[in-house]
Structures are given as C-alpha cells and as structure tokens.
C-alpha positions in Angstrom: 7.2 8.7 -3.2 5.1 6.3 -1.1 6.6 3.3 1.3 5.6 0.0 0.1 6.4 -3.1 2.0 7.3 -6.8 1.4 6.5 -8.3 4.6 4.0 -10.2 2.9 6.0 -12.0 0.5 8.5 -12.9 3.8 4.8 -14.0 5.8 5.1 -17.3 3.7 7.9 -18.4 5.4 7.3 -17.5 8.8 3.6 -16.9 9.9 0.5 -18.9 8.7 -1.6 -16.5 7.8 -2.4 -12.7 9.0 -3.8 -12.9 12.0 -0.1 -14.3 13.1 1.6 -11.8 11.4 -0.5 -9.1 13.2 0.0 -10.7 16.6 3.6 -10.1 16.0 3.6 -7.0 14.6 1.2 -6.3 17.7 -1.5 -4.5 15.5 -4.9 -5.3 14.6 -5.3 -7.9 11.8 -7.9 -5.3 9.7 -4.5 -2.3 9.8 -2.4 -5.5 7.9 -5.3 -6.5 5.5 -6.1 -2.8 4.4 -2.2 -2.6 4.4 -1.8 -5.5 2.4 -4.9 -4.4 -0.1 -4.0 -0.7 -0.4 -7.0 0.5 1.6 -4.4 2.1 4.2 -1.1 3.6 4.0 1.7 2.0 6.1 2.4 4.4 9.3 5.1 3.9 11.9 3.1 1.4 13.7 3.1 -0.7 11.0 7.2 -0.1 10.0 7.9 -0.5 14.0 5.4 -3.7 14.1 7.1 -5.2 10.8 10.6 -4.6 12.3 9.6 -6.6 15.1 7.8 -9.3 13.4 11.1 -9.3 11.5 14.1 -9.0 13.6 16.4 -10.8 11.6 15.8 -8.7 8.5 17.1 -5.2 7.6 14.7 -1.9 7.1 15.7 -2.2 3.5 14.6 -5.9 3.3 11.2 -4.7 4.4 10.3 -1.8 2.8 11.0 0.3 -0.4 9.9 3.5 -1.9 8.2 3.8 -5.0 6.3 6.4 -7.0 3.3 7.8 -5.9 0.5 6.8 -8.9 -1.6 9.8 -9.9 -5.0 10.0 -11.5 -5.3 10.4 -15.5 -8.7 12.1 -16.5 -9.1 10.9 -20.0 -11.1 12.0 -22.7 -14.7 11.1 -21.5 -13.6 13.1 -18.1 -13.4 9.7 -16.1 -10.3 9.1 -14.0 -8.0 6.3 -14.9 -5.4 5.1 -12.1 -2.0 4.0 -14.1 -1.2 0.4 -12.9 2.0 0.3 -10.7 4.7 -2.8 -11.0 5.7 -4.0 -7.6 9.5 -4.6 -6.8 10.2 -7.8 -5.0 
C-alpha cells in the first residue's frame, strides 16, 4: 500500500496555485510538484506540511491508502505499468 493524497483537489479552494500551497505546507514548491506528478513519494514532511496547510480538515480527509502498482513484463519483455484509478 502507498499514501496518496487529495490536497490538491482541496488547493482549488484555498491557495492559488502551488507555490502558496507550499508556503503553507512550509516545503519547497519542486517536493509538491513531484508530489503532485508522482516523481516523489509523500514523506512526513509533506503529511505534517498538508496538516498544516489544512487545519480544518481531518488526516482521513487528506490522505488515503491505495495499492501499490507493480510492473507487468509482457510478451515482447517490455514492462507495462497497470493504470491506477484515483479515489476522490
């Protein structure tokens, strides 16, 4: 199971854009872009920073576990990565 977070679907109604998000998560704007792309997993910075950014929400409201995708080697030997739904 991996943490996935949906802080970004609650940005909308209270910061602009990233770079305010990240001030008040008080982390660097490049940790909630690669967060937000996929490029980096979310660490306790980032769940302390969200809870912050967020007071009036619960953990829950925040973050979720799902699965963790593994590779599929198909025939031809190249890897396929299985497409993962995202709760909201």
């Amino acid at each position: 199971m991996i943490v996935k977070t949906k802080i970004f679907e609650l940005r909308d109604k209270d910061y602009k854009n990233l770079s305010e998000l990240a001030q008040a998560m008080e982390i660097s704007v490049s940790q909630v872009y690669r967060v937000r792309e996929g490029k980096r997993n979310i660490n306790q910075k980032f769940i302390i920073g969200a809870i912050k950014a967020f007071p009036g929400h619960k953990l829950d409201d925040l973050f979720y576990l799902a699965p963790e995708s593994l590779p599929i080697n198909n025939p031809q030997g190249s890897v396929i990565l299985p497409q993962m739904s995202q709760r909201a």
